[in-house]
C-alpha positions in Angstrom: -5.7 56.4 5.8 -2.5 56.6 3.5 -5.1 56.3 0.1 -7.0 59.1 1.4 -3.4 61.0 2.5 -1.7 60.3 -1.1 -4.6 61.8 -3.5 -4.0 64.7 -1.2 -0.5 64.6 -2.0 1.3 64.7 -4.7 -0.5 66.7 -7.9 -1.5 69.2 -5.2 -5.2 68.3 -6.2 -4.9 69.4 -9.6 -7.6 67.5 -11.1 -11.4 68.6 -10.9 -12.5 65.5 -9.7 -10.1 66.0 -6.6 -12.3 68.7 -5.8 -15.8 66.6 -6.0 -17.5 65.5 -2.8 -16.4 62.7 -1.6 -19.6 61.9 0.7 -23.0 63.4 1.2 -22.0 65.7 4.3 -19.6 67.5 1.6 -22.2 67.5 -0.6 -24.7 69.3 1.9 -21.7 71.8 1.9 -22.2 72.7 -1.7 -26.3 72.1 -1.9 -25.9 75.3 0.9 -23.1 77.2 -1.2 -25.9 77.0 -4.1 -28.5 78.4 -1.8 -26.4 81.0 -0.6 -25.2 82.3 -4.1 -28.9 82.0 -4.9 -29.8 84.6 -1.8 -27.1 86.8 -3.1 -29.9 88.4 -5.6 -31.2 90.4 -2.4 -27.8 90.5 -0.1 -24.4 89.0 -0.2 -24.3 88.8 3.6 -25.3 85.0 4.1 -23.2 83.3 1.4 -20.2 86.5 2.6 -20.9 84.8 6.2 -20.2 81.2 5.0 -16.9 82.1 2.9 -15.5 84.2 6.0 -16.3 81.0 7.9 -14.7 79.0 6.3 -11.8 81.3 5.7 -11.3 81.2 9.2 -11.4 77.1 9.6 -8.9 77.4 7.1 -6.7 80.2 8.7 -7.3 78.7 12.5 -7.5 75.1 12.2 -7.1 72.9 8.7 -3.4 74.9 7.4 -1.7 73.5 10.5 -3.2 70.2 10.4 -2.3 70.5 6.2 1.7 71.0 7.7 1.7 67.9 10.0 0.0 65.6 7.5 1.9 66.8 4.8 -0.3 68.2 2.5 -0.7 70.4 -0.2 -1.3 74.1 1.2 -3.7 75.1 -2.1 -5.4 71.9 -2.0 -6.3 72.4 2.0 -7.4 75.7 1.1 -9.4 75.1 -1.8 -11.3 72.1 0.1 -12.1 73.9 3.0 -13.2 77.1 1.2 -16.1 74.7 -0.6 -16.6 72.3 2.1 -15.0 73.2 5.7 -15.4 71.3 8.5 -16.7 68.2 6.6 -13.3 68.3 4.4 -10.5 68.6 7.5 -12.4 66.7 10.4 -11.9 63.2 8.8 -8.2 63.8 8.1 -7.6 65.3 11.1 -8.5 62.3 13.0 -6.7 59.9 10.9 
């Protein structure tokens, strides 16, 4: 979808709301950030678990698919740090 590729382009997602969810999956993916930051009052593990996660999606899957769709590096990252799989997985199969 070139709407969907061009907000990704361009300002590099520089805008907040480039960063709100855009559906209710990526939605899901911040309702869980919030529980896990909530856990963190006993242990960091879980919500350490979900960010090394999705540091690895980022690392492994969504920076190359970021370089042959042509979009912004920061604005990958950023998305797939606060909503992984639900972020790159659309745009991927575009």
């Amino acid at each position: 979808d070139l709407g969907n590729q061009e907000r990704h382009q361009g300002r590099g997602g520089c805008e907040v709301k480039d960063y709100l969810p855009k559906d209710r999956h990526q939605g899901a993916a911040l309702v869980l950030y919030a529980v896990m930051i909530a856990m963190t009052k006993k242990t960091a593990i879980p919500l350490g678990l979900l960010v090394c996660a999705h540091l690895g999606e980022y690392l492994l899957i969504s920076r190359k698919m970021a370089c042959e769709k042509g979009l912004s590096q920061v604005s990958t990252a950023v998305h797939t740090l606060l909503y992984g799989f639900t972020w790159w997985q659309p745009i991927r199969e575009e």
